[in-house]
C-alpha positions as CSV (number, residue, x, y, z in Angstrom):
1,X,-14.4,10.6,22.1
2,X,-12.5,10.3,25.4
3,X,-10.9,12.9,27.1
4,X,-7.2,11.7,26.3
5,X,-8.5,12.2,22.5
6,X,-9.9,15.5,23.2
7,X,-6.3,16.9,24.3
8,X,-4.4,14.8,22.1
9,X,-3.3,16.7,18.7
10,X,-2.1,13.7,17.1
11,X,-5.3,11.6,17.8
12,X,-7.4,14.4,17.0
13,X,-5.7,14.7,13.8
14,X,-6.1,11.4,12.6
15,X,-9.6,11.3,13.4
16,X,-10.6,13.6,11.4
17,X,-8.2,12.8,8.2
18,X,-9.8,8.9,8.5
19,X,-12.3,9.1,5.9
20,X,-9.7,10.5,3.2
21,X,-6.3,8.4,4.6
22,X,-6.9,5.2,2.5
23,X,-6.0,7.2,-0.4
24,X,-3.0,8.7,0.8
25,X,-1.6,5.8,-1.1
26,X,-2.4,7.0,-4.4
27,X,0.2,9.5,-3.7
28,X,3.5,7.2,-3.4
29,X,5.7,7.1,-5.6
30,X,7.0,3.6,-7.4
31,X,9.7,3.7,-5.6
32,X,8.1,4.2,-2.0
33,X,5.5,1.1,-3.3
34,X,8.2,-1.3,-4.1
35,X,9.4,-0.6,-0.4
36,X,6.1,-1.2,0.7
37,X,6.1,-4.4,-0.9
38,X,9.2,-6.0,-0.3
39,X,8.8,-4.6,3.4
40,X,5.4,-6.2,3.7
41,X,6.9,-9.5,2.0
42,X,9.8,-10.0,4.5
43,X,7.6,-8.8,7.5
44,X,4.6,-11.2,6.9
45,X,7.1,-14.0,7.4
46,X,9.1,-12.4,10.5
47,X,5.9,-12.2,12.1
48,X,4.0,-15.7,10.8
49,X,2.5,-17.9,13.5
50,X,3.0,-15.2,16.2
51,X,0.8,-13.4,18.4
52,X,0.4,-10.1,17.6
53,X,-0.3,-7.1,19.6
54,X,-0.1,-4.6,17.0
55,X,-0.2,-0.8,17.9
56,X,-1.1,2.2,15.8
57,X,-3.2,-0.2,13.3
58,X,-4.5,3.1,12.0
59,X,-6.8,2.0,9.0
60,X,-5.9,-1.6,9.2
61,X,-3.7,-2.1,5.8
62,X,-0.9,-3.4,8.2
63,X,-3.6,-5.4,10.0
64,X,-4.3,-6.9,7.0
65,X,-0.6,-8.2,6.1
66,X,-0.2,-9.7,9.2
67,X,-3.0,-11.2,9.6
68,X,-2.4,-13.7,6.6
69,X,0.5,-15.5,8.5
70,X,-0.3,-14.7,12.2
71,X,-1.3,-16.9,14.7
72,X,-4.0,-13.9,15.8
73,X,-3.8,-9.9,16.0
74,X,-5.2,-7.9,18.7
75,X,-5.3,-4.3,16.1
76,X,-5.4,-1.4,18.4
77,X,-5.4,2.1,18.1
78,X,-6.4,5.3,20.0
79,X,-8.4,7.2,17.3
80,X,-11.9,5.8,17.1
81,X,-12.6,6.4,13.4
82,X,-9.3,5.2,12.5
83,X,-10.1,2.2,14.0
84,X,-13.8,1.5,12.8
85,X,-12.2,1.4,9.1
86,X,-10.0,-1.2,10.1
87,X,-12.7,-3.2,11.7
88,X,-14.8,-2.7,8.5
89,X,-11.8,-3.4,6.3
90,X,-10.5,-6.3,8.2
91,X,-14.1,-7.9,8.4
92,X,-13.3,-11.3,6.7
93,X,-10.3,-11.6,9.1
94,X,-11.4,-14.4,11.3
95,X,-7.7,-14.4,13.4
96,X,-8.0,-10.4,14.2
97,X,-9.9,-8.7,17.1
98,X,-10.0,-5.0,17.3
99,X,-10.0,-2.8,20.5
100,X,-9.4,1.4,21.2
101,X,-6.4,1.2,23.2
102,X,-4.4,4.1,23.8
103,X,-0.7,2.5,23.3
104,X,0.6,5.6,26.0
105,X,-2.2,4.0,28.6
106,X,-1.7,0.2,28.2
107,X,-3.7,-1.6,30.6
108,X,-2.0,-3.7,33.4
109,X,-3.6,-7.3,32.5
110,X,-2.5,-6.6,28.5
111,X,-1.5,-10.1,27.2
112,X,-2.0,-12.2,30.2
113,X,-3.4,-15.6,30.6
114,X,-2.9,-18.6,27.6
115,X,-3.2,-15.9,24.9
116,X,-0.1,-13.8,25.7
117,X,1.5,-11.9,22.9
118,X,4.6,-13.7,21.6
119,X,4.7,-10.1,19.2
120,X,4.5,-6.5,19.3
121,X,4.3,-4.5,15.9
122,X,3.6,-1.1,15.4
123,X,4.0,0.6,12.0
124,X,4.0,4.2,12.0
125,X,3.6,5.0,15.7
126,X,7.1,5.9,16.7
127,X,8.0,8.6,14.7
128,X,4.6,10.6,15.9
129,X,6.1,10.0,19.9
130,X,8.2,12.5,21.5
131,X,11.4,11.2,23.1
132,X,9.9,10.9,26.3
133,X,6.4,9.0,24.7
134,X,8.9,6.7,22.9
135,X,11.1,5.7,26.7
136,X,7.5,5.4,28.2
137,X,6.2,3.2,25.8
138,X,8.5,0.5,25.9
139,X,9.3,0.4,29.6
140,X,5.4,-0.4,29.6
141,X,6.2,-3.3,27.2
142,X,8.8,-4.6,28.9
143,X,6.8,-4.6,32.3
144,X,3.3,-5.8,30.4
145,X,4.7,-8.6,28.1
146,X,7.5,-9.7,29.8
147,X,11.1,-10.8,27.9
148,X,11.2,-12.9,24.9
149,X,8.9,-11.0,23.0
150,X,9.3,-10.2,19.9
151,X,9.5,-6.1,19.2
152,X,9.3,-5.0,15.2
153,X,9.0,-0.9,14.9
154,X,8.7,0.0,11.3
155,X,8.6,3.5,10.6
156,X,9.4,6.5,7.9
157,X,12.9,7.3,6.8
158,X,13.4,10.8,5.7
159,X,13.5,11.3,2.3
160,X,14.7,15.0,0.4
161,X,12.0,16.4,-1.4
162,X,9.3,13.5,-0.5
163,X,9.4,13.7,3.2
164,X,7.1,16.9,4.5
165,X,8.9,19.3,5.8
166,X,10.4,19.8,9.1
167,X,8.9,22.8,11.0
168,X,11.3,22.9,14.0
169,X,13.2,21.3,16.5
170,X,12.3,21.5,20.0
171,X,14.3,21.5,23.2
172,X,13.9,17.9,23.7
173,X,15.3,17.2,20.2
174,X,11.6,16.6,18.8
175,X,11.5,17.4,14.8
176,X,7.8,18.7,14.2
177,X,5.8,18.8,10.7
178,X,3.2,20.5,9.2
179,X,0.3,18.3,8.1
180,X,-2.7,19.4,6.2
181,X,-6.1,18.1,7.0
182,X,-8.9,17.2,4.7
183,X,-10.2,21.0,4.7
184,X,-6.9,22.5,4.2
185,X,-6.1,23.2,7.5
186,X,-2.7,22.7,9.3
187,X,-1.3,21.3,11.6
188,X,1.7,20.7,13.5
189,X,2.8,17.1,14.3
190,X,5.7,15.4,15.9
191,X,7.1,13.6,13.4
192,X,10.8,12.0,14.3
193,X,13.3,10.6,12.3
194,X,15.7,8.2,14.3
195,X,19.2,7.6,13.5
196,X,20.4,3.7,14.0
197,X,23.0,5.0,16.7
198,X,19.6,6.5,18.4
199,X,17.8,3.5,18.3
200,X,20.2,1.4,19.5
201,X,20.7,3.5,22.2
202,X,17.3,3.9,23.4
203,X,16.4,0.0,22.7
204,X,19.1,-1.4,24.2
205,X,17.2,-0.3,27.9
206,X,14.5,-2.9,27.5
207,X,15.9,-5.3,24.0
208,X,18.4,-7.7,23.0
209,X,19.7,-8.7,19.6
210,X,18.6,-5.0,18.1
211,X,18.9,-5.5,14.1
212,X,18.1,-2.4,12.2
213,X,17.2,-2.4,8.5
214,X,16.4,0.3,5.6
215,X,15.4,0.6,2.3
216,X,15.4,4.2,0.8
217,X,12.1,5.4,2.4
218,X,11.7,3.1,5.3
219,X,13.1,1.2,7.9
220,X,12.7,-1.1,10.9
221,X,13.9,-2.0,13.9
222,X,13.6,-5.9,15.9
223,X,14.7,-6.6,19.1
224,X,13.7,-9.4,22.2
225,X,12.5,-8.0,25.2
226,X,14.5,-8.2,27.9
């Protein structure tokens, strides 16, 4: 584990709730599954013949989806054991590659040469970054990738008496949960739930042609780099 990990409440979290996260599913309702499904549906097709840089893969079940239609997937995430289920889950996946990327640390050369992205996806990722992780992140996609890309955020909507509930608020206007572990233990996670005015707002720095979508208990955003 890296020292970013090691300070890092959010990685350190997911690490050690990887072994029991595939089963989180289980717990949706069939509501939240028919989202799932017609989100993965119309997504799979967005995305077809691109190349994807996806970040946050987590256990790879996105991975997976994409990776039926996509030209190729680089899957990355920062929490090791997250991603060595998605490697093992995504084994048979002969257009994916897998690499521990930190998505707050991108690396200068990230999609240079003939196999630059055309796609950035992350599911999942955004709502567990501050306000200020969330402006950092995609001024280092715009600068990295360059404009044209294709940016598709998909993320949790908030839900009354589904969603978990919110802890606090803090000064930046970051809404916090409480998350428990696989031993019962808690812990308190950023956990944001964006308006459309807010996304628009804060996309409209770095993206053009913003279209914003939801269903009851998701939503997602796509956008062009600038």
């Amino acid at each position: 584990m890296d020292k970013h990990t090691a300070v890092n409440p959010t990685i350190a979290y997911y690490d050690g709730i990887a072994a029991h996260y595939d089963n989180a599913a289980t717990e949706y309702s069939e509501e939240q599954l028919e989202d799932l499904d017609e989100a993965r549906e119309q997504l799979s097709t967005l995305l077809s013949g691109h190349r994807i840089l996806e970040l946050g893969c987590g256990t790879g079940a996105w991975t997976e989806v994409l990776g039926e239609t996509a030209a190729s997937v680089l899957a990355t995430d920062a929490s090791v054991a997250m991603l060595d289920l998605a490697r093992m889950h995504g084994e048979e996946l002969d257009n994916v590659d897998y690499r521990l990327l930190d998505a707050l640390a991108l690396p200068d050369d990230l999609g240079s040469g003939e196999d630059k992205f055309t796609a950035v996806f992350m599911a999942g990722l955004w709502s567990r970054l501050t306000r200020d992780q969330q402006e950092s992140l995609l001024l280092s996609l715009k600068k990295r990738l360059g404009k044209d890309v294709l940016l598709v955020i998909f993320d949790d909507d908030y839900v009354e008496t589904e969603s978990a509930t919110i802890a606090r608020t803090d000064l930046q206007g970051n809404t916090h949960e409480y998350q428990l572990d696989a031993e019962g233990n808690r812990h308190e996670l950023v956990k944001n739930y964006p308006t459309d005015s807010y996304l628009r707002k804060r996309l409209d720095k770095v993206g053009r042609e913003i279209k914003i979508a939801r269903w009851e208990f998701y939503w997602v955003l796509t956008c062009r780099l600038k």
